[in-house]
Each structure stands twice: as structure tokens, then as C-alpha cells.
C-alpha positions as CSV (number, residue, x, y, z in Angstrom):
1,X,-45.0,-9.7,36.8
2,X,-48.0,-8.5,34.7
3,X,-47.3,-9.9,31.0
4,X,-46.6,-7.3,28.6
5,X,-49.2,-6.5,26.0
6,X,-49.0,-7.3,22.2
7,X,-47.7,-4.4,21.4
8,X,-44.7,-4.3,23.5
9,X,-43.9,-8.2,23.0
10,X,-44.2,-7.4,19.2
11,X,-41.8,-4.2,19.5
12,X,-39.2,-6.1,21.5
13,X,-39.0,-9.1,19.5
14,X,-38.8,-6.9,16.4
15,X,-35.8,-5.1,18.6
16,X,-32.0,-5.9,16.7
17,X,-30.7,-5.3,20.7
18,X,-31.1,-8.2,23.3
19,X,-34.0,-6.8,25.6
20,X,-33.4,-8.2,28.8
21,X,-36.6,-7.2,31.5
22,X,-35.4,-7.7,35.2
23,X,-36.8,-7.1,39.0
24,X,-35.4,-5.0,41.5
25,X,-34.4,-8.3,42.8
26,X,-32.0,-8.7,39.5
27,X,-34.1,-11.8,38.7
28,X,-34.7,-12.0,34.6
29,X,-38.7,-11.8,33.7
30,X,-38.7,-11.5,30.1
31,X,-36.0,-11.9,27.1
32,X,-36.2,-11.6,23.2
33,X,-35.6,-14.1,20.6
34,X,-32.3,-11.5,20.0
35,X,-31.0,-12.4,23.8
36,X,-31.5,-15.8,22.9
37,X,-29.5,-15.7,19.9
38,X,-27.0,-13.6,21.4
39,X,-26.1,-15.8,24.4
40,X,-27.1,-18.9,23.4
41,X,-29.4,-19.4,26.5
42,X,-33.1,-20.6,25.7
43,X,-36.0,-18.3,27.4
44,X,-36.6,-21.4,29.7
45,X,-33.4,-21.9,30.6
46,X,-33.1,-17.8,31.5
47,X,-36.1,-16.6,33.2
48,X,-36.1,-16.7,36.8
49,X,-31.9,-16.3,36.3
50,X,-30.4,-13.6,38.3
51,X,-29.5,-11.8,35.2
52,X,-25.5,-12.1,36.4
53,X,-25.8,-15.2,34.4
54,X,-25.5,-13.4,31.7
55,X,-22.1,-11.6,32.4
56,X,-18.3,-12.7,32.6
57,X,-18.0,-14.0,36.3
58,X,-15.2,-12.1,36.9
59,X,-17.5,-8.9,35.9
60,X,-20.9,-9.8,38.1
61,X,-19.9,-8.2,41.2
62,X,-19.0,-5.1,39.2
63,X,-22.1,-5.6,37.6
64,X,-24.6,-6.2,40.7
65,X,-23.1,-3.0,42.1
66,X,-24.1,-0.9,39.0
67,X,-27.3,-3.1,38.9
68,X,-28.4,-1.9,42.6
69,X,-26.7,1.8,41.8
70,X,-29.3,2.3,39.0
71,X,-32.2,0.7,41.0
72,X,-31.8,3.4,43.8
73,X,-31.5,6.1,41.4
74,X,-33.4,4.4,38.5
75,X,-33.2,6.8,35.2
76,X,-32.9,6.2,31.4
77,X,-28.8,5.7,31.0
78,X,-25.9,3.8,29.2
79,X,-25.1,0.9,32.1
80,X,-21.2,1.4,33.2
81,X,-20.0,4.3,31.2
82,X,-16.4,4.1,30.9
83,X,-16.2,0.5,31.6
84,X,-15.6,-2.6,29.3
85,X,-18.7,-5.0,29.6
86,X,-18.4,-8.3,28.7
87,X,-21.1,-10.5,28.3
88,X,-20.7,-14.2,28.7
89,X,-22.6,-17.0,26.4
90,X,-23.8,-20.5,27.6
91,X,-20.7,-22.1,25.8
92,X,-18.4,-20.0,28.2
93,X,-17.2,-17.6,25.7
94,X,-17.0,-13.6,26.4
95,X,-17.9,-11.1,24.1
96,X,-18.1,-7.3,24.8
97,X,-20.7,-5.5,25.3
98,X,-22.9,-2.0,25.7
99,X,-26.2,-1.5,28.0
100,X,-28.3,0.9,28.0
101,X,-30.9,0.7,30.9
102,X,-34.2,2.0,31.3
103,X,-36.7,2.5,34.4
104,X,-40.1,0.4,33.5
105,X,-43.3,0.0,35.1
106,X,-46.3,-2.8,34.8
107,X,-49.4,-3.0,36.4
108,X,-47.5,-1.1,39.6
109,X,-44.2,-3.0,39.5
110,X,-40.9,-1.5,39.2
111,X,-38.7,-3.1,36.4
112,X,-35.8,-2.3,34.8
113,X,-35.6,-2.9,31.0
114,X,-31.5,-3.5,29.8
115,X,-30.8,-3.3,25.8
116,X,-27.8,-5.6,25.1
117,X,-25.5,-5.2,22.1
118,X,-22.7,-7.3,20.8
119,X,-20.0,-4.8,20.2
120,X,-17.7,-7.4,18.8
121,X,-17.9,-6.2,15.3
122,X,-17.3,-2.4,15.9
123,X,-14.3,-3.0,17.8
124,X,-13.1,-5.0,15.3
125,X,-13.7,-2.6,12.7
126,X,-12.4,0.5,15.1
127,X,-9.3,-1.8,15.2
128,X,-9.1,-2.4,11.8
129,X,-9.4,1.4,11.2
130,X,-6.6,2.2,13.5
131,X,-4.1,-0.4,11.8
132,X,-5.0,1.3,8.2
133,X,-4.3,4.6,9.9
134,X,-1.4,3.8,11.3
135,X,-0.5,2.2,8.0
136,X,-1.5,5.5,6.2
137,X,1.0,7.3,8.0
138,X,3.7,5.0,7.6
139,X,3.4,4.6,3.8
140,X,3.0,8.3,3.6
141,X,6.0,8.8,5.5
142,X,7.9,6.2,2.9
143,X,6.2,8.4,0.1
144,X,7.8,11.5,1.5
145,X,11.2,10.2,1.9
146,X,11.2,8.5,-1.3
147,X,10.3,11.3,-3.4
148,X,13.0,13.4,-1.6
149,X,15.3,10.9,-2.7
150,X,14.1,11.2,-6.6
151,X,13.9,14.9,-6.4
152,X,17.6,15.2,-4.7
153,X,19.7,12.6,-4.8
154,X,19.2,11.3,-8.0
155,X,18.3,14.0,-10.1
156,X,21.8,15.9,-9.0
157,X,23.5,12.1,-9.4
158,X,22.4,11.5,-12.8
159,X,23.1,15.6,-14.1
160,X,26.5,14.8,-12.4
161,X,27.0,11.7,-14.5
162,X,25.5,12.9,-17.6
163,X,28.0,15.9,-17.5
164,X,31.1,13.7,-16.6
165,X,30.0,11.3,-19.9
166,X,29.9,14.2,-22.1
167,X,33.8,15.3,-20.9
168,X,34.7,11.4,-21.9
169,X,35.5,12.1,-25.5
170,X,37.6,14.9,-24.9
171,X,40.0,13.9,-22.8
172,X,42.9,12.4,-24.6
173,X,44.9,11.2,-22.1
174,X,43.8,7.0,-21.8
175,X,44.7,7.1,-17.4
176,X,42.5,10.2,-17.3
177,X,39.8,8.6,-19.8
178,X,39.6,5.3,-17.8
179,X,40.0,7.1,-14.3
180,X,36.1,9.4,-15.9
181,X,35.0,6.2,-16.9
182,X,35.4,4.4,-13.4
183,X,33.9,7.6,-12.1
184,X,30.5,7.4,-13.9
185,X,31.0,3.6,-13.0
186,X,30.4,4.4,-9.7
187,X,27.9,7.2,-9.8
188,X,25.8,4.3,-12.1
189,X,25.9,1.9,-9.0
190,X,25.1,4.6,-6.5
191,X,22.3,5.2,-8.5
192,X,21.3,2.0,-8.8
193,X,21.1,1.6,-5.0
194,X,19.3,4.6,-4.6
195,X,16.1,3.8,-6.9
196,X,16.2,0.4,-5.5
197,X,15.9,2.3,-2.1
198,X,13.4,4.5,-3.7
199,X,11.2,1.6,-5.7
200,X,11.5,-0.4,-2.3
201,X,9.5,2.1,-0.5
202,X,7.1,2.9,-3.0
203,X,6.7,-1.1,-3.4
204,X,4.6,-1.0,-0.1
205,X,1.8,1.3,-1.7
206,X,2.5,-0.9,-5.0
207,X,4.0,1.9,-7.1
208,X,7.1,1.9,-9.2
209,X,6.2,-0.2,-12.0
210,X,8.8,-0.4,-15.0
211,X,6.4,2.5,-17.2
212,X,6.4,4.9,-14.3
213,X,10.6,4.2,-13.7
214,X,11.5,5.2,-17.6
215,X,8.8,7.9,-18.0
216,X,10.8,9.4,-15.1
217,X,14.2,8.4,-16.7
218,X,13.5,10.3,-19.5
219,X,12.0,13.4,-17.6
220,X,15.7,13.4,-15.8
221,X,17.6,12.8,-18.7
222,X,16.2,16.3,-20.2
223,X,17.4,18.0,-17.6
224,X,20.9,17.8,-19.7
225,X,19.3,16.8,-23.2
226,X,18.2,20.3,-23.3
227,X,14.6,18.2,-24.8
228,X,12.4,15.2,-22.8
229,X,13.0,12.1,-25.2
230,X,9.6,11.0,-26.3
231,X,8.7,7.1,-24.8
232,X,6.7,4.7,-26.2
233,X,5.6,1.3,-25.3
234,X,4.0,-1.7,-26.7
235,X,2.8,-5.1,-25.0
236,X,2.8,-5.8,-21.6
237,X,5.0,-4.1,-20.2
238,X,4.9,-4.1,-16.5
239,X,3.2,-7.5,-16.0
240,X,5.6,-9.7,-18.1
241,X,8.9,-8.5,-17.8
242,X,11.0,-9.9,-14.6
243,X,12.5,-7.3,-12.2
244,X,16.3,-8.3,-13.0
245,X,15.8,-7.6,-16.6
246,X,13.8,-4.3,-15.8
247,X,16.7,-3.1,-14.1
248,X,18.4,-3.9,-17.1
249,X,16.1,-1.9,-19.6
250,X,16.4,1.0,-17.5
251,X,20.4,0.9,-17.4
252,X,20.4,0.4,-21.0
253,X,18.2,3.2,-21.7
254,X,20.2,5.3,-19.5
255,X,23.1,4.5,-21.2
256,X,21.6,5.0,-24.9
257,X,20.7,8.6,-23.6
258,X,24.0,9.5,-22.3
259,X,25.3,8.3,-25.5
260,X,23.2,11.1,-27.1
261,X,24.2,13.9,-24.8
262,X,27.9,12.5,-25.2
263,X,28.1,12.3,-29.0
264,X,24.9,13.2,-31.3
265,X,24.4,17.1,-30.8
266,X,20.9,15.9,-31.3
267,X,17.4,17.8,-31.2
268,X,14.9,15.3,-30.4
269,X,15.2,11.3,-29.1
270,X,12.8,8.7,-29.1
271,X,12.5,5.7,-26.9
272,X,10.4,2.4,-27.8
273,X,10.0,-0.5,-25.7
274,X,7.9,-3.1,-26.7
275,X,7.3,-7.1,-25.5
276,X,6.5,-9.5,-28.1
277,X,7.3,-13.1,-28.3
278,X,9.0,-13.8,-25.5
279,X,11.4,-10.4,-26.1
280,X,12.0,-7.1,-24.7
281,X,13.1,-4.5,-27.5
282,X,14.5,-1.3,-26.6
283,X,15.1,1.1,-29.6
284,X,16.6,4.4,-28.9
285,X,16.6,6.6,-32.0
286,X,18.4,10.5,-32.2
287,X,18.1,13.2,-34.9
288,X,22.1,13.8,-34.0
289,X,25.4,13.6,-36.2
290,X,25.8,10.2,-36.3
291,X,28.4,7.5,-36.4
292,X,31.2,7.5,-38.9
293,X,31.4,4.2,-40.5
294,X,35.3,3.5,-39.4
295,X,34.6,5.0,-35.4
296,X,35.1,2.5,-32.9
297,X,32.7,1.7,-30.4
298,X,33.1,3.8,-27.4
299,X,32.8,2.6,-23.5
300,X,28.6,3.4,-23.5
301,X,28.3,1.1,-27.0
302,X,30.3,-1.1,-25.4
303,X,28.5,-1.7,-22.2
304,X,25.2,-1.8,-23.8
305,X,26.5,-4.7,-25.9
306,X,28.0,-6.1,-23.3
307,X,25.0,-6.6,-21.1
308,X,23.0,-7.2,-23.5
309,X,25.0,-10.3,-24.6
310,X,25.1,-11.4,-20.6
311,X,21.3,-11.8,-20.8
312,X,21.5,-14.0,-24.0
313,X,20.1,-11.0,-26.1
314,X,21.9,-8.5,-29.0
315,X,22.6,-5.1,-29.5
316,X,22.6,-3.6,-33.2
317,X,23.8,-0.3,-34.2
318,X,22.4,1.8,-37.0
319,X,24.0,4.9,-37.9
320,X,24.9,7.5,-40.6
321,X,26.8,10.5,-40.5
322,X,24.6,13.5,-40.6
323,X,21.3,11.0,-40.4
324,X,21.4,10.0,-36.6
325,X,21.3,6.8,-34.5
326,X,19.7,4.2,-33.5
327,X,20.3,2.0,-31.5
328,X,18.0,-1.5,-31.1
329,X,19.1,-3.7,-27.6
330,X,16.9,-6.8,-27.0
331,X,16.9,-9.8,-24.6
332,X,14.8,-12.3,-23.0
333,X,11.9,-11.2,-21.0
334,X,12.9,-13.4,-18.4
């Protein structure tokens, strides 16, 4: 064949494609330094080559068919539209491919010029794309169903259990007292399962951190407050304490609210929490009535100390009547 000119060897070694020239034989007559690097094949070693050489065996009679399809009808197109190419390296290895093939001429001979490109790294990115999506829809789908669990289920469980806990002092009868208390019991540990359902699906997007779980404690617990208790936090919260005594934060807070909407008559509450030295101090102060310095410790007091001491911590009670409560629970971070 006539050599190409400066010009075109200089535009087609500057090309990112492989530029493959062949005969209407299907013999190669010219690569670029791209092809080369592409396939692994040195110009030497390809020129002369039927260009098949360059494709998966199991594709070259698929590919000599297009190849003398385009040379009888020879116009600027994709090469096997709708079909996955594969192109094949010297090392064996396959690796897909796009053509796009154009009719040349030099010095009176037909040609036909191919532009190869490695497709390897689209596909894997369309891939990758289609994973994401299809992990989209999936966490969105766990987002739906958890925040119909929060904005149902729980929030009619805990006005439930809040309402039962204010009836507990007064009932007088001890059977019917201890038959409310196992019945708030229970609505605790159905709650329980249901924001561990709830902070199990939002864990997959990486939500639910112990902040976000007690700013939305205290937005239920106004719901029967009549007010939204006012939270505070100090230290690293969310990165240092462990989930087990999260969960039991979050209980105790619970508990210290119900305490208010059972007993205190209160107008505002504020809640604290803050990690220092190894410690996790909740503090949960109310305007209310307050205490009476010869009442007994009722059920709530008594489970807050009661977990609190499981965990190797303390609870301490600070009350007045006519001054409010407060009431300080702290244990291990860990």
C-alpha cells in the first residue's frame, strides 16, 4: 500500500483509539503505538496479520462475516451493532471492545480504517452504577419502612406507655399496681425491639447514631409532656460510647421522663448527657413538685437505679418539694 503521509501518521499516533488499517483482503497494513499497547502485539509482529488475530477465536468467523459485509457495502459505521466484541491480546486474555469502521482510500487502493477501544472500564463503571442503583433503591426502601415504623408504631407505643405510667400512682390496689407495671414492662421491650428494628435498617445508610436516637426521644416524649425537654450534650458522644450502654442511656432517659409526666406536674425538663473520663452522665432536671423527703422510691426510681448499678455505675436523686428534680445516672462508657 502507498505509505501514509506525515500528517496522517502524526494524527493516528496522536489517536487515544487503536487505528487498525486493513485490505480488502483483511490483511493488517498499518497499526498505532495505541494498538500496540492495547494488545500487546509489536507492529512487526502484526502487519501482514489477517486482522482476526486480533479478536477472540471464538468471535473471528463472526467477525470475517461483518468484515466482508462492510467491504461490499463499505460506509463510515459502528462494526457489529448490537453485538459484544471482544478483542483478544497476545497473552490470550479477552477484553471487550467497540469498532467503528471507516472506508479509506490511498493512491487508488481501497482500505478500510477500524478504531479500536477498550471498553473494559465503562462496563465496569456501568456495572458499578447499576449496583449503587440497585443499592439506592433498597436503602431507600429500608428508609421508608423505617420511618413508618418511628412515625407509627412507636410513637402510639410510647403515648400508650407514657399514659399507663401516669395511671401507676393512682391505683391503690398492689395486684392492679404490679399487673400496670408488668404492662409498661412489656410495652418497654416491644419498644425496644422495634427501634433496634428501626436503627438496624437505618445502620445500612449509617444513620441512627446515639444524638439523633435521644433528640428523637425527647421529641416523642412531648407528645404527653405537653413541652419538648430541652437536650444537651458534651464530649463525644456517638464515637465513644458502646452500643449496649447506648441502649441503656436511652432507657434511662426514657424512664427519667416518664417519671416527670407520672409525678412532677412540671413546665419545662432538661436533659444533659456528657462523656468525660471514661463516664457517661445523664442528668435529667424538672421545674415539677418534687419529692417529699420521707416518699419512697417508686418502680421508675427504682429501675433506674437498678440498671444503673448492673453497669457498675450510680444513680443519685436530688429533690425538694416545690423546687423540682433531678435526677443524675452515670456508668461506664464501656
Amino acid at each position: 500500500m502507498a505509505p501514509l503521509d506525515n500528517v496522517g501518521v502524526e494524527l493516528c499516533e496522536a489517536a487515544p483509539d487503536g487505528i487498525v488499517i486493513v485490505d480488502t483482503e483483511g490483511n493488517i497494513v498499518y497499526v498505532n503505538a495505541q494498538t500496540e499497547l492495547m494488545f500487546g502485539w509489536s507492529r512487526a509482529e502484526l502487519v501482514d496479520a489477517p486482522v482476526e488475530r486480533l479478536i477472540d477465536p471464538d468471535l473471528a468467523d463472526i467477525h470475517r462475516s461483518h468484515r466482508e459485509q462492510f467491504t461490499r457495502a463499505a460506509r463510515t459505521r459502528p462494526m457489529g451493532a448490537g453485538l459484544r466484541l471482544e478483542g483478544r491480546r497476545k497473552d490470550g486474555a479477552s477484553f471487550p471492545i467497540e469498532i467503528s469502521l471507516s472506508p479509506v482510500e490511498l493512491a487508488g487502493e481501497r482500505l478500510v480504517m477500524a478504531a479500536v477501544r477498550d471498553v473494559g472500564e465503562r462496563e465496569l463503571a456501568e456495572e458499578t452504577l447499576r449496583d449503587t442503583q440497585a443499592e439506592l433503591a433498597t436503602s431507600q426502601e429500608r428508609d421508608r419502612i423505617a420511618r413508618d415504623l418511628h412515625d407509627t408504631v412507636i410513637q402510639q407505643l410510647f403515648a400508650v406507655g407514657m399514659s399507663l405510667q401516669s395511671l401507676g400512682g393512682s391505683l391503690s390496689d398492689p395486684v392492679q399496681s404490679e399487673r400496670l407495671e408488668w404492662a409498661v414492662d412489656e410495652l418497654d421491650r416491644t419498644i425496644r425491639e422495634v427501634r433496634s428494628v428501626i436503627f438496624g435498617l437505618q445502620s445500612v445508610r449509617g444513620g441512627g447514631g446515639l444524638r439523633s436516637q435521644l433528640m428523637e426521644l425527647a421529641h416523642e416524649a412531648a407528645r404527653t409532656l405537653g413541652f419538648e425537654p430541652h437536650v444537651r450534650f458534651a464530649g463525644l458522644v456517638d464515637t465513644t460510647i458502646s452500643n449496649a450502654v447506648a441502649e441503656q442511656v436511652i432507657l434511662a432517659t426514657r424512664e427519667s421522663l416518664a417519671n416527670v409526666v407520672r409525678h412532677a406536674a412540671a413546665r419545662s425538663a432538661d436533659v444533659r448527657i456528657t462523656v468525660d473520663e471514661g463516664l457517661v452522665v445523664l442528668v435529667v432536671t424538672d421545674d415539677g413538685r418534687g419529692i417529699a423527703p420521707d416518699a419512697q422510691p417508686g418502680h421508675g426510681l427504682r429501675n433506674l437505679a437498678e440498671r444503673a448499678d448492673a453497669m457498675g455505675g450510680k444513680c443519685t436523686i436530688t429533690s425538694a418539694p416545690g423546687e423540682g428534680t433531678t435526677v443524675e445516672w452515670q456508668v461506664p462508657v464501656a
